[in-house]
N, C-alpha and C positions, 0 to 999 in steps of 0.2 A: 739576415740578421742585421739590425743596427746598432750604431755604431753607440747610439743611449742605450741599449740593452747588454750592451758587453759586459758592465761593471757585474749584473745581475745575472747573468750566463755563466760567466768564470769570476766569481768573487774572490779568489785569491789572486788573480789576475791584473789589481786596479793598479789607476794611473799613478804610478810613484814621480815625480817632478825631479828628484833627488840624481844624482851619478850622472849627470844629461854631458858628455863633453861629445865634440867632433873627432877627436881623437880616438874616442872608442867605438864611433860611428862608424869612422873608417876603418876601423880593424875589426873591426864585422861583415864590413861590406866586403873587404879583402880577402877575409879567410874562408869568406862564399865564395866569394869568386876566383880564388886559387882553387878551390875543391873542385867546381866547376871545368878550369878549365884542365887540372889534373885530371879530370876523368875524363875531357875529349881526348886528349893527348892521349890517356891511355885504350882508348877505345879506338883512335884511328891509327895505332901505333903500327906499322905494318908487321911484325913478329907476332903480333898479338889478334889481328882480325879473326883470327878464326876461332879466338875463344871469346874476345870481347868484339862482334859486330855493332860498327857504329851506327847501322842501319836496322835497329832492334828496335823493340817494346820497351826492352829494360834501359834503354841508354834513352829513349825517347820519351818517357815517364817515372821512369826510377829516379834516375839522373837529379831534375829538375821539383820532384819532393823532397829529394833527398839533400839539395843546397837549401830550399825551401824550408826544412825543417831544420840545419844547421842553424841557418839566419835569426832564428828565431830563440831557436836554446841560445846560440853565444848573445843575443841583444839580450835575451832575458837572463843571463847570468851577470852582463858587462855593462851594463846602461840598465840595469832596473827591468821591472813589469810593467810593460805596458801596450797595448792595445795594436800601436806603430807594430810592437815586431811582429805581432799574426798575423795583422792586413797589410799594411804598407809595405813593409821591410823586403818579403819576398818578391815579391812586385817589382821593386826596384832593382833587387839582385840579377833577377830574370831579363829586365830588360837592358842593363847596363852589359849582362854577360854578349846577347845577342847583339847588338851597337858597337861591344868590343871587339867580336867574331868578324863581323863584318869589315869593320874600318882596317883591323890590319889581315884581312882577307883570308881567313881560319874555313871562312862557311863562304859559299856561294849564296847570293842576294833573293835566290829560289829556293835553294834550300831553308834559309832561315825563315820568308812567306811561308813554307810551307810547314815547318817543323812548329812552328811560333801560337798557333793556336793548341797543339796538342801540350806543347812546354810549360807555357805560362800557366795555365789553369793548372799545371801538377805542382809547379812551386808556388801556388797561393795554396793549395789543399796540404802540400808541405807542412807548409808554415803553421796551418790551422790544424795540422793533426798534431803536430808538435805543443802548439799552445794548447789545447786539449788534454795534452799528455802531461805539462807542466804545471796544469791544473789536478788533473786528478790524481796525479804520482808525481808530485813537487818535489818530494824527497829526491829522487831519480829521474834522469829522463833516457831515456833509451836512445838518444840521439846514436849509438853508434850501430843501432839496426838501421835507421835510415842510413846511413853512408856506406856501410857497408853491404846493403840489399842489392845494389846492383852490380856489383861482383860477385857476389850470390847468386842471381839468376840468370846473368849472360851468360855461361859454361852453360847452364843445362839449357836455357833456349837454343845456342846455337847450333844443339844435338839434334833439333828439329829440324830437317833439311824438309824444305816441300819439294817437290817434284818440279823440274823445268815444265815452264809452258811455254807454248810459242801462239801470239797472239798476235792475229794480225789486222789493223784497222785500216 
C-alpha cells in the first residue's frame, strides 16, 4: 500500500499537522521503549525463565507487535493522526530498541542478526494492526491486549517442552 492511498484506506486516519511537538515525540518513543525493554528484563529474569522463556515465539513476535502497536496508539492519542505512527514510528522503536541492546551489551551482536528479521516486521504489523484498530474502533483501542498478549501466552508456551535431540554435524 502507498503511502497516496492511506488517506483513502483509513479516512479517519488523515494527516492532522496540529499537536507536532518533540517533546511528545519523545515520550512515545520512550514509553515503547521502556515497554520494550520491561519485557526483556522480564523475560530474561532468571526467577522467571521457566514461565517467561526469552527464547520463545511469544517474546520473539509478540513482544515486538506489541511495542509496535503501543507506538502507534500513544502517537495517535499524543501528536494527532497520522500516517508517521503506522509506518514509520514502529520502525524506529524497533530499531532504536536493538542499537540500544547492543551498545550497552543487553543482546549478543548474533543474536540481535538473528532475532532482527523476525522482530522488525512484527513491530511494523504492530503498528498497522493497531492503526487498523484506530480506524475501525476509534472510540476504543484495545492496545492493552497487545501488551499484555505476551504474558498471556509465554506460560502456556512454555508448558510445551519438545523432547531433547542430540544432533550431530
Amino acid at each position: 500500500m502507498s503511502f497516496d492511498r492511506f488517506e483513502n484506506e483509513y479516512p479517519g486516519l488523515k494527516q492532522v499537522p496540529a499537536k507536532r511537538s518533540w517533546h511528545r515525540f519523545l515520550i512515545v518513543l520512550g514509553v515503547s521503549l521502556l515497554y520494550a525493554l520491561s519485557c526483556r528484563l522480564i523475560f530474561g529474569w532468571g526467577r522467571a525463565k521457566d514461565i517467561f522463556p526469552i527464547v520463545s515465539i511469544s517474546f520473539l513476535t509478540l513482544v515486538p507487535m506489541a511495542f509496535g502497536a503501543l507506538t502507534t496508539f500513544l502517537g495517535y492519542w499524543l501528536c494527532g493522526p497520522s500516517r508517521f505512527w503506522v509506518y514509520v514510528a514502529p520502525a524506529i522503536v524497533a530499531k532504536l530498541g536493538f542499537i540500544g541492546s547492543f551498545v550497552v551489551h543487553m543482546e549478543a551482536l548474533l543474536c540481535l542478526v538473528v532475532a532482527f528479521p523476525i522482530m522488525f516486521p512484527m513491530a511494523i504489523i504492530g503498528g498497522r494492526a493497531a492503526g487498523w484498530i484506530l480506524y475501525h474502533r476509534s472510540n476504543k483501542l484495545y492496545v492493552s491486549i497487545f501488551v499484555l498478549l505476551p504474558f498471556a501466552v509465554a506460560p502456556i508456551e512454555a508448558q510445551w517442552k519438545a523432547a531433547p535431540e542430540l544432533v550431530a554435524i
